[in-house]
Wavefront OBJ file of the C-alpha trace (Angstrom):
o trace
v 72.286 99.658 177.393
v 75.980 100.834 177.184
v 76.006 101.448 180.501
v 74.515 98.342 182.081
v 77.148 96.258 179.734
v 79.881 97.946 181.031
v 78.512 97.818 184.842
v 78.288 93.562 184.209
v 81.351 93.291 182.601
v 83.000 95.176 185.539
v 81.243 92.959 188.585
v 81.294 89.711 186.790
v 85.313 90.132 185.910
v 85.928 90.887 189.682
v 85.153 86.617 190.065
v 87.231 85.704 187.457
v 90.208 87.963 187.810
v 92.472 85.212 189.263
v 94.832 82.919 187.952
v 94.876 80.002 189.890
v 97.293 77.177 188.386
v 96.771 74.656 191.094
v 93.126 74.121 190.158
v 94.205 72.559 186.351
v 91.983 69.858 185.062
v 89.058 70.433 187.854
v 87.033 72.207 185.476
v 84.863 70.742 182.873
v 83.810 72.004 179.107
v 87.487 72.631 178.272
v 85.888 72.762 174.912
v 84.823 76.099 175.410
v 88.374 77.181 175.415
v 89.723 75.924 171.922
v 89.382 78.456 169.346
v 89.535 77.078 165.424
v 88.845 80.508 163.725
v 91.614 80.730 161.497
v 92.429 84.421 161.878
v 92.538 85.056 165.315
v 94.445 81.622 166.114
v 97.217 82.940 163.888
v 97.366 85.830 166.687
v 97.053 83.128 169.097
v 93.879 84.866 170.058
v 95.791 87.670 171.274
v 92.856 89.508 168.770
v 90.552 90.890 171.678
v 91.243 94.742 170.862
v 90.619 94.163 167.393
v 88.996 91.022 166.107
v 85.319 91.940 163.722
v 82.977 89.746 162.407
v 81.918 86.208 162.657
v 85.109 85.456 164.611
v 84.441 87.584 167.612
v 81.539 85.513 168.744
v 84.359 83.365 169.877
v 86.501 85.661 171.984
v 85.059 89.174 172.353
v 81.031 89.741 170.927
v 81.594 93.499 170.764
v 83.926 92.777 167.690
v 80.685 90.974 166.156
v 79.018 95.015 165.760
v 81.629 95.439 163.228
v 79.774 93.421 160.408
v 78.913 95.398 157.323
v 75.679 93.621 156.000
v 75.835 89.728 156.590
v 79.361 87.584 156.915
v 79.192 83.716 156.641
v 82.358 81.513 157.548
v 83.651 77.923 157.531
v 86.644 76.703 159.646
v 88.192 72.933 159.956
v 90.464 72.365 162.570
v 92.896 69.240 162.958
v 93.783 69.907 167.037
v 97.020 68.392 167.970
v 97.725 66.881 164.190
v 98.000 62.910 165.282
v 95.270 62.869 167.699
v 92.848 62.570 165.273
v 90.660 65.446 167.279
v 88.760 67.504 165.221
v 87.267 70.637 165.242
v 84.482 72.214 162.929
v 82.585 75.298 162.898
v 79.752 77.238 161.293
v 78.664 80.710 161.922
v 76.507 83.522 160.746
v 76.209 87.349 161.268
v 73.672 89.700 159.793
v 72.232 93.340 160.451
v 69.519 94.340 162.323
v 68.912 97.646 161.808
v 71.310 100.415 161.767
v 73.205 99.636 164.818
v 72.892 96.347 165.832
v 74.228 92.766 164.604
v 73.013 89.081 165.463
v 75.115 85.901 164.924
v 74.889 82.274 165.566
v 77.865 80.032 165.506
v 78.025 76.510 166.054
v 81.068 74.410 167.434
v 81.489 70.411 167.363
v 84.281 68.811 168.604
v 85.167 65.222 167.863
v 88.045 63.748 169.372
v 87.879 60.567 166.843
v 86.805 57.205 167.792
v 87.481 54.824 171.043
v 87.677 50.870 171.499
v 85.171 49.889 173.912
v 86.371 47.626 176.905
v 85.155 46.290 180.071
v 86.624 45.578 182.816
v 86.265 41.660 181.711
v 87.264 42.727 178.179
v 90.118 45.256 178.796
v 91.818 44.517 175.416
v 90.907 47.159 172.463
v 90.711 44.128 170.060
v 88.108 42.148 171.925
v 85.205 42.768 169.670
v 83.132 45.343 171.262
v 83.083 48.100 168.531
v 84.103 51.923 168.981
v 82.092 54.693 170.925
v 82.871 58.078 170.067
v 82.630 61.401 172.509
v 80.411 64.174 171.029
v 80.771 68.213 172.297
v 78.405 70.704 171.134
v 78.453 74.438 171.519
v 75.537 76.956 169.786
v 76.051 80.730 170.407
v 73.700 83.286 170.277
v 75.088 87.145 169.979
v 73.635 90.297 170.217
v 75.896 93.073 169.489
v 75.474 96.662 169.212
v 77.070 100.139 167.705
v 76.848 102.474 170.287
v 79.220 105.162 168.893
v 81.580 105.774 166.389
v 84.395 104.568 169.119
v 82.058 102.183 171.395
v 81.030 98.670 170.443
v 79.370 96.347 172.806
v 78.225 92.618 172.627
v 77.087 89.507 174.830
v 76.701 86.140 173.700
v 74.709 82.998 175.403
v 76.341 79.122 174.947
v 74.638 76.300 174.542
v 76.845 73.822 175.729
v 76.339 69.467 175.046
v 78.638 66.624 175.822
v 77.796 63.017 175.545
v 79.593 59.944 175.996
v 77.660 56.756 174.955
v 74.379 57.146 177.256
v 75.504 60.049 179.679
v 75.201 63.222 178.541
v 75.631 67.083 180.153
v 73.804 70.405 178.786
v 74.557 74.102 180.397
v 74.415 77.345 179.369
v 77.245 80.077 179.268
v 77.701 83.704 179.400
v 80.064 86.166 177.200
v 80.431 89.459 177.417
v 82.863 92.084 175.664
v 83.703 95.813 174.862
v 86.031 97.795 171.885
v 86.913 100.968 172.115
v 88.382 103.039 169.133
v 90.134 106.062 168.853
v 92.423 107.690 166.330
v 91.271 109.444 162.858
v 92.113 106.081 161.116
v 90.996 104.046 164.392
v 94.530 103.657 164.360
v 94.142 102.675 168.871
v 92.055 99.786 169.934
v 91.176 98.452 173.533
v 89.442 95.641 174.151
v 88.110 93.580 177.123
v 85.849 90.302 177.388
v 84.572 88.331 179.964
v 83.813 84.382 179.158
v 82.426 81.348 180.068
v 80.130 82.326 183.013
v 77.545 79.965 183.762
v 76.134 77.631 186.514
v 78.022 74.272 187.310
v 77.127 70.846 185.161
v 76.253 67.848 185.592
v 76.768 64.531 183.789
v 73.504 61.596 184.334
v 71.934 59.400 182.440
v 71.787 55.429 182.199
v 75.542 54.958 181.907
v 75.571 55.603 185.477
v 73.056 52.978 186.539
v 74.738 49.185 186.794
v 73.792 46.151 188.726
v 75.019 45.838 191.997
v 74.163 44.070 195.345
v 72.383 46.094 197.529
v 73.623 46.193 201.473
v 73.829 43.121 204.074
v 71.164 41.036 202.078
v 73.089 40.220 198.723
v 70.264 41.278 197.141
v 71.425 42.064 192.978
v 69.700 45.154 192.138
v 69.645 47.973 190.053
v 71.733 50.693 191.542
v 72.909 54.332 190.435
v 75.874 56.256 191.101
v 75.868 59.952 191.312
v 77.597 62.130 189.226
v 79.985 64.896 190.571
v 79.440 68.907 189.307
v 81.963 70.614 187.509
v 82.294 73.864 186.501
v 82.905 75.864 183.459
v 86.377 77.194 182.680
v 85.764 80.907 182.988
v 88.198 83.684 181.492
v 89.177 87.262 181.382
v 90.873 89.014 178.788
v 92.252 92.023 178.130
v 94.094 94.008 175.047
v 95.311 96.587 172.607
v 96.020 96.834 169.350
v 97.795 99.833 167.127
v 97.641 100.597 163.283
v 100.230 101.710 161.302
v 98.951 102.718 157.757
v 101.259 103.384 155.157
v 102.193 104.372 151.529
v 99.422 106.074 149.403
v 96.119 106.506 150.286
v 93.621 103.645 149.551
v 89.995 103.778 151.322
v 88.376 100.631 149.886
v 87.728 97.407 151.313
v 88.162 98.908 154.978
v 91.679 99.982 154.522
v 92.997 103.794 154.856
v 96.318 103.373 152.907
v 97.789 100.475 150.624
v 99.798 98.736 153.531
v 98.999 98.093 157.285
v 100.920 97.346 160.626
v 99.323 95.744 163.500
v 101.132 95.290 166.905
v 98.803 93.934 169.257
v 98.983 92.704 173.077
v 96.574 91.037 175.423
v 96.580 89.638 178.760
v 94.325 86.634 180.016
v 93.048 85.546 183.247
v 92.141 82.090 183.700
v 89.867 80.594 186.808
v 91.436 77.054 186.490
v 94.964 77.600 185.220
v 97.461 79.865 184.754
v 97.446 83.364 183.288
v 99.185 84.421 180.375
v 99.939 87.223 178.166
v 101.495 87.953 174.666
v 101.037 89.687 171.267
v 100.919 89.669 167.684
v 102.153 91.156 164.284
v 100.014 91.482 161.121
v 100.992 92.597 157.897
v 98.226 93.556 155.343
v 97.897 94.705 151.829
v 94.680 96.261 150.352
v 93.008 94.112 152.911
v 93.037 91.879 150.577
v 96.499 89.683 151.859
v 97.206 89.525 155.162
v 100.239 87.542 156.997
v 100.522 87.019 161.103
v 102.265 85.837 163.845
v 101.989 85.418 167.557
v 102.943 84.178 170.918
v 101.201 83.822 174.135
v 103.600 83.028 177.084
v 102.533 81.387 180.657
v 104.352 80.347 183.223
v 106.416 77.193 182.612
v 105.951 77.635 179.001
v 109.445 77.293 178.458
v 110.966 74.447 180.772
v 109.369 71.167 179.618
v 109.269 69.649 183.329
v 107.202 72.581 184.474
v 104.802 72.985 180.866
v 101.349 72.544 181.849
v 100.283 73.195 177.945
v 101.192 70.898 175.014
v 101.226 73.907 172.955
v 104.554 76.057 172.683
v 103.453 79.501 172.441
v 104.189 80.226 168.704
v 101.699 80.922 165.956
v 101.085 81.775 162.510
v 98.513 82.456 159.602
v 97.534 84.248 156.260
v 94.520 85.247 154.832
v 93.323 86.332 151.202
v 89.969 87.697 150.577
v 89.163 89.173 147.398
v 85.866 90.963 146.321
v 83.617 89.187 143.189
v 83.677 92.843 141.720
v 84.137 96.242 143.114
v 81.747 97.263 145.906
v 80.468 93.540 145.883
v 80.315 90.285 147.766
v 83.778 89.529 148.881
v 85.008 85.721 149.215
v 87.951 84.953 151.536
v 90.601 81.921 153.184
v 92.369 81.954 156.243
v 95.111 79.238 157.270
v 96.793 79.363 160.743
v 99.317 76.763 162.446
v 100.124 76.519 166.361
v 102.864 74.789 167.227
v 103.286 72.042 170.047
v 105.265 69.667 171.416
v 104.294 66.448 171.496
v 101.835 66.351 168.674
v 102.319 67.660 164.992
v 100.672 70.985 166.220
v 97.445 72.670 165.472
v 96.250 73.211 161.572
v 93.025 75.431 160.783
v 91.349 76.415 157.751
v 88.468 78.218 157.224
v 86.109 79.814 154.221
v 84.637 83.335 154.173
v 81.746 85.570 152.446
v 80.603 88.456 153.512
v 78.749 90.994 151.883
v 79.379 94.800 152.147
v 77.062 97.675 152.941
v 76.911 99.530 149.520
v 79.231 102.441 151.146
v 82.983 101.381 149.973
v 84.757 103.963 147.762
v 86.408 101.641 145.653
v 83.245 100.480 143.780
v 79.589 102.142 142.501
v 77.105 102.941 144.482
v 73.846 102.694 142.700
v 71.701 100.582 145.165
v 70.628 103.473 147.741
v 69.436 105.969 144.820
v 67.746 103.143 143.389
v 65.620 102.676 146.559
v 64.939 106.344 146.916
v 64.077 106.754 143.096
v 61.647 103.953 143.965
v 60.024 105.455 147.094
v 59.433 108.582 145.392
v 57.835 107.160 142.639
v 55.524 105.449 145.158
v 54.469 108.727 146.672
v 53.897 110.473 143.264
v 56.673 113.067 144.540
v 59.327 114.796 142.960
v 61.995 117.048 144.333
v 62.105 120.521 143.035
v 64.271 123.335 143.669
v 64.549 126.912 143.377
v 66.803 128.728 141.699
v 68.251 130.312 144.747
v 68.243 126.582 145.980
v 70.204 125.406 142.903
v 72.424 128.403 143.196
v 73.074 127.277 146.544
v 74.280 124.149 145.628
v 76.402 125.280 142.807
v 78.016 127.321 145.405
v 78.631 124.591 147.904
v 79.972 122.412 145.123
v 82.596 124.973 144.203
v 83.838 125.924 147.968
v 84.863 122.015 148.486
v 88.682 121.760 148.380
v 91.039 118.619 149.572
v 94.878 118.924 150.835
v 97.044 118.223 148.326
v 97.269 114.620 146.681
v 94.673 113.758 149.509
v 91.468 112.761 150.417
v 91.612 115.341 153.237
v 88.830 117.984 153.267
v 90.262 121.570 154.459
v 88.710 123.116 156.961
v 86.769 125.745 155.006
v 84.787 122.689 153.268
v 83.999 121.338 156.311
v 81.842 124.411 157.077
v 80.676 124.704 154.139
v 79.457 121.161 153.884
v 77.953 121.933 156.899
v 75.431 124.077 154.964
v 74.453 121.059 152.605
v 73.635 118.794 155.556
v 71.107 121.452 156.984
v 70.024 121.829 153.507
v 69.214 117.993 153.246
v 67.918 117.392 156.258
v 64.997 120.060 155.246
v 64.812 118.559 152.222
v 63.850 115.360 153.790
v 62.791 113.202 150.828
v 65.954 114.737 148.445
v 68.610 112.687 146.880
v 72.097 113.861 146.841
v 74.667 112.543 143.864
v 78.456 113.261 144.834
v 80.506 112.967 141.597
v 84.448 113.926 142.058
v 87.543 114.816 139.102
v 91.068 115.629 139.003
v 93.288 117.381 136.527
v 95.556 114.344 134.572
v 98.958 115.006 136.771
v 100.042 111.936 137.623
v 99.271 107.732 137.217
v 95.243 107.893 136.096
v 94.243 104.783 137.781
v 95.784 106.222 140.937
v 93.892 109.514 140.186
v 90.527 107.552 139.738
v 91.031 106.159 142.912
v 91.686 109.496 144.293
v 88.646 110.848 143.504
v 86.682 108.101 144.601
v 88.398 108.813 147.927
v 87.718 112.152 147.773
v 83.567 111.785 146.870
v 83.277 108.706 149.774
v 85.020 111.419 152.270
v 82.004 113.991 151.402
v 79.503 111.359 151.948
v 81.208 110.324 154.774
v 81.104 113.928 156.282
v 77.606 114.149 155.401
v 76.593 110.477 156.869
v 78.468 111.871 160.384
v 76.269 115.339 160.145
v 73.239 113.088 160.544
v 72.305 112.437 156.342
v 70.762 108.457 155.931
v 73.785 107.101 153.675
v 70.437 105.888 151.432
v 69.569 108.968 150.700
v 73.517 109.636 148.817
v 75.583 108.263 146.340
v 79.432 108.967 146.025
v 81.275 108.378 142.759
v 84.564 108.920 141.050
v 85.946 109.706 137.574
v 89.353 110.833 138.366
v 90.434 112.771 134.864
v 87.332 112.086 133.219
v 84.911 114.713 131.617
v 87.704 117.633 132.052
v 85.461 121.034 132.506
v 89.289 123.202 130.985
v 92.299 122.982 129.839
v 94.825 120.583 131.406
v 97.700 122.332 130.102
v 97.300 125.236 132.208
v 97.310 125.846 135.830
v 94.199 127.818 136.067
v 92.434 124.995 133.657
v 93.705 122.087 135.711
v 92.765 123.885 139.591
v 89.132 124.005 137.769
v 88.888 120.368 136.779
v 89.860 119.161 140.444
v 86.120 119.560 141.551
v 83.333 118.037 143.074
v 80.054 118.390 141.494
v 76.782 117.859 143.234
v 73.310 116.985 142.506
v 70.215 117.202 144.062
v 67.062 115.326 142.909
l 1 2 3 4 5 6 7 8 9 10 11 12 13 14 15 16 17 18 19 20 21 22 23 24 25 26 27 28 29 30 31 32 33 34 35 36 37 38 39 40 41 42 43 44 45 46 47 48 49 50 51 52 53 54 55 56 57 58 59 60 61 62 63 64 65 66 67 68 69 70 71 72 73 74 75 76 77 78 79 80 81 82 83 84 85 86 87 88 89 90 91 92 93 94 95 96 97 98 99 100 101 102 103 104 105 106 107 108 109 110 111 112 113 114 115 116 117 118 119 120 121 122 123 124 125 126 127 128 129 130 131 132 133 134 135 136 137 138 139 140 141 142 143 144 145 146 147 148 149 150 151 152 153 154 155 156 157 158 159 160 161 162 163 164 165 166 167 168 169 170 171 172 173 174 175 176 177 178 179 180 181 182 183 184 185 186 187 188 189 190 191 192 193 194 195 196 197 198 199 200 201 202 203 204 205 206 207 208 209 210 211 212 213 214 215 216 217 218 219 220 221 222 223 224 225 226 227 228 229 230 231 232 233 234 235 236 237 238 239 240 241 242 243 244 245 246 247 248 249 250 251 252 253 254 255 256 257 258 259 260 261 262 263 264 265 266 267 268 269 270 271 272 273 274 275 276 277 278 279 280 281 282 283 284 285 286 287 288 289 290 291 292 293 294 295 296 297 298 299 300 301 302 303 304 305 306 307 308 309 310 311 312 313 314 315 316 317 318 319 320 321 322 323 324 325 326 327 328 329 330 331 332 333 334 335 336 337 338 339 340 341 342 343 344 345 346 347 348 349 350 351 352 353 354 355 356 357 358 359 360 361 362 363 364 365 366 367 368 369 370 371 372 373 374 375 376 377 378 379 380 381 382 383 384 385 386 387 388 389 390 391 392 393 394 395 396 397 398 399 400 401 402 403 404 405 406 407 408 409 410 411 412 413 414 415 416 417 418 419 420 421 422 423 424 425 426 427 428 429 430 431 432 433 434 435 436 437 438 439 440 441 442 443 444 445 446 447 448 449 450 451 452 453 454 455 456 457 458 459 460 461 462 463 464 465 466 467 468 469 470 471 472 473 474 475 476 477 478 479 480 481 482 483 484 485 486 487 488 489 490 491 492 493 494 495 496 497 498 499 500 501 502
């Protein structure tokens, strides 16, 4: 499957790779090409690398792989503020096993209401009433984890215009990879290939009138025949990099308390001109996040030569914030484009999503629950020998950390290699990873530490081949001290990890 993606992605871009800025305007479903996710648009959609979740569907489906459990968002555009266009989407993601994510997301666009005239009635006052334009997108994506660093996704548009009584329907094509690297997937890439799809076609009885017919002056009914167009096709790709700093902080999908983003992306367009540009990002916790961005094209910055009522310069914040720890998480996103004429581009949008039960900075009760629950089905209990306890006791007591990190050592690694062979032939065992530390320092940053500490064990363990379901991870930082803190000896034997197998 990863293969064939990347083998369409390849031939299908080799179509679209071309900027051509003298074919402007001849395309049609220019819809498809106005983004009102609030998140990327403060990036300018310079987000391909790195954009997850619901948004993706929008500008790369690999990004849509990234979903934890289920996401749901809301997003309100005002497009070109005085133009009364607006712009409102919908769109849900949820797993599908262990790997694989499908989303819908649907797109209207209403570009406000028109006077009707006539040729006989040209004025807007002359009584006729108001039509108003309709455009409909519905997406469909599959996505798809196919590694640790590859992601993969394709999405298929539904696409519906109608004015009055003529309407057009197609279909459309997206297509998109991510690749990570980096031991805090600090180095994105990204690449996605949009809006491929067979030319449209407007009909219906708007284009029928009455007429005379030939030589004869006979009045008849006559139709006139509608012209294809097709769809605005696109090619993007970009690169992102993460810089995490200050202390440590696994929780909520962060590695440390602050984060840098610098991205870049270029863009290809079949009917217009290319262009290229970047982004910043600041975030906190995850849980605040400020951007910027610019996307540059050709022109942009004479007036006489813009093609684009839109200057280039964007900007956005988000906040999301969990219910409680390790729970449903509930978020808002604002961006602004700027443009000239116009009052520029304003989008909001509303976020939940719901995590997947493995975040260190909360419980994680649900997958022993289910196994406690399976096992009492099948009348079985786990029982070990003493050797087998032993064992574990022994395993427990070889796992160390660098200092003031969540970094195993080396030795543990090999050791905890011994507890994953031990658990895969213990097939229907439950593993409980509890972690301490001795009372140096601030004790809500040491129960954070240790809760760091037990999710990197699990972690380890998940990555040896271990169901996550079949583990729980937990911290108590100085709790339940095992010796005395006022020595070094007693405080080297309180930083421990204690296991348990039932």
């Amino acid at each position: 499957m990863k293969r064939i993606l990347i083998v369409v992605i390849a031939l299908l871009s080799t179509n679209v790779f071309a900027g051509n800025p003298d074919r402007i305007g001849e395309n049609g479903a220019y819809q498809l090409l106005i983004n009102g996710w609030p998140r990327s648009t403060g990036f300018w959609d310079m987000y391909t690398a790195r954009i997850t979740g619901v948004e993706s569907m929008r500008l790369n489906p690999a990004g849509l792989a990234h979903v934890k459990k289920m996401d749901v968002v809301l997003a309100q555009t005002l497009w070109f503020q005085g133009s009364q266009t607006q712009v409102t989407q919908a769109g849900f993601a949820g797993k599908l096993g262990e790997d694989n994510v499908v989303g819908v997301e649907l797109m209207s666009l209403s570009p406000g209401d028109f006077f009707r005239t006539t040729e006989a009635n040209p004025d807007p006052g002359n009584g006729l009433g108001t039509f108003k334009p309709r455009y409909l997108n519905l997406g469909v994506t599959f996505a798809r984890t196919f590694s640790n660093r590859i992601y993969g996704g394709a999405t298929i548009r539904l696409i519906s215009e109608s004015v009055e009584n003529i309407r057009a329907m197609g279909f459309a094509l997206d297509a998109g990879l991510q690749y990570i690297l980096g031991k805090k997937e600090n180095l994105r890439f990204g690449v996605s290939i949009r809006n491929l799809g067979t030319p449209m076609k407007y009909s219906g009885d708007g284009f029928t009138f009455r007429g005379v017919r030939g030589d004869n002056e006979f009045l008849g009914t006559q139709s006139a025949v509608a012209q294809k167009f097709e769809l605005p096709a696109q090619l993007t790709i970009g690169a992102s990099y993460d810089f995490w700093l200050g202390p440590e902080y696994q929780c909520a999908g962060a590695y440390n308390l602050h984060r840098i983003t610098l991205t870049g992306q270029f863009t290809s367009n079949t009917f217009g001109k290319d262009n290229f540009g970047g982004g910043f990002e600041y975030g906190f916790k995850e849980m605040f996040m400020v951007r910027a961005g610019y996307r540059y094209e050709p022109g942009l910055l004479v007036p006489e030569q813009r093609t684009s009522a839109y200057t280039g310069i964007s900007a956005g914040m988000s906040v999301e914030v969990p219910f409680k720890e390790n729970g449903p998480t509930m978020g808002i996103d604002y961006s602004y484009r700027t443009s000239d004429p116009f009052g520029g581009t304003h989008s909001i949008g509303l976020r939940f999503g719901l995590g997947d039960g493995e975040d260190p900075c909360g419980d994680e009760d649900e997958g022993k629950d289910a196994m406690d629950s399976e096992n009492k089905k099948k009348g079985k209990k786990i029982k070990l020998s003493k050797s087998e306890v032993e064992l574990i006791e022994t395993i427990a007591a070889s796992i160390s950390f660098e200092t003031g990190s969540s970094d195993l050592t080396e030795e543990s690694k090999a050791t905890l290699d011994q507890l994953a062979d031990f658990m895969k032939d213990k097939e229907k065992a439950f593993l409980s990873i509890s972690a301490y530390t001795d009372n140096v320092g601030n004790e809500d940053d040491n129960l954070q530490l240790s809760r760091e500490r037990a999710f990197t064990v699990k972690t380890y363990l998940k990555d040896k081949g271990i169901d996550s379901d079949r583990m729980k991870a937990k911290g108590f930082g100085e709790a339940d001290p095992i010796a005395d803190n006022d020595t070094e000896e007693g405080k080297a034997q309180n930083r421990r990890v204690e296991l348990s197998v039932e």
